[in-house]
N, C-alpha and C positions, 0 to 999 in steps of 0.2 A: 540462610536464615541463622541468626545468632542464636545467641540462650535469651539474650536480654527479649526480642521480639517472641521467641519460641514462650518465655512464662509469663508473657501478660496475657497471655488466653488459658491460665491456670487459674482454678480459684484459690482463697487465703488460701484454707483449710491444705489445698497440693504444695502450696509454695511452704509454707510455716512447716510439714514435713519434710521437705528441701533444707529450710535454711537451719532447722535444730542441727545442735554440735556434735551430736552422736551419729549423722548420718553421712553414705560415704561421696557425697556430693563433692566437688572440687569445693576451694575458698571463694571460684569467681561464679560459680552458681551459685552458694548459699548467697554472699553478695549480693547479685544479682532479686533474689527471691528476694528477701531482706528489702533494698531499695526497692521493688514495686509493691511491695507492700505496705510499708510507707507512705507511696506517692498514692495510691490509692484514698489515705488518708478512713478508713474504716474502721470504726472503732471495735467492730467486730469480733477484731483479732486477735484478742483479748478468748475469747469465749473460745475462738476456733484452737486456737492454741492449747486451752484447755481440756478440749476430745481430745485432740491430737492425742494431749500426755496421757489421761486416761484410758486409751485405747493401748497404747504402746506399755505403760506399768500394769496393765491388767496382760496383758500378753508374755510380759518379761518378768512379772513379781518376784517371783526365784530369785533369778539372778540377782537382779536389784537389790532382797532382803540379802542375800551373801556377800555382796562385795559391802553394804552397808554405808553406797553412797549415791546420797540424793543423785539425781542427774541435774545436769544444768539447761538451762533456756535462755534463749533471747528474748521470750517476751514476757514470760512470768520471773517472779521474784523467786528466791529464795522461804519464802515464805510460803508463798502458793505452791510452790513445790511440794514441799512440807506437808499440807494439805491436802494435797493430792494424794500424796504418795499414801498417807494414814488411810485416807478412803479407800484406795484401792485394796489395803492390809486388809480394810476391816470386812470389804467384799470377799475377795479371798476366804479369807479366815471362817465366813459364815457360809459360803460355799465348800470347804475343810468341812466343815460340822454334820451339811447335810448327807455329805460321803461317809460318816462316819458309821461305823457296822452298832447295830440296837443289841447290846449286851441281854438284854433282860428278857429276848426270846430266847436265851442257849444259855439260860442256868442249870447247871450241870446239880443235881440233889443226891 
């Protein structure tokens, strides 16, 4: 069994984590992933791509704000990255808050 027959019995959502450029898939599997999703022709993939990133920068936030660089995709823009990424800050950041220790029961008189 090849890879090509092994990832048409994957959904978008397995293959579009395959084919992103951060993961450690060979070139002829991302490839691969990439072309059957395509030929699928589902405009889906779009949206599936979308969990994907928000799943992955809500898990990696950290890093991501340190290195201070967008990540790339093949199926999102630039733009949509962008996007993304702020939402995920702004989840983050409002989950930050609710960890935050209530000063105002340990006012010291």
């Amino acid at each position: 069994m090849n890879l090509k027959t092994k990832f048409k019995g994957f959904s978008d959502f397995e293959l579009i984590s395959i084919a992103e450029p951060h993961t450690d898939y060979t070139d002829e599997a991302k490839n691969f992933a990439i072309d059957i999703i395509m030929e699928r022709h589902n405009e889906d993939y779009k949206k599936y791509a979308n969990e994907y990133w928000e799943e992955y920068i809500l898990k990696n936030i950290k890093t991501i704000l340190k290195s201070r660089i967008i990540p790339k995709s093949h199926f999102l823009d630039n733009l949509e990255m962008k996007t993304i990424v702020k939402d995920c800050f702004e989840k983050w950041k409002e989950e930050q808050e609710l960890f935050g220790i209530d000063t105002t029961k340990y006012w010291v008189v």
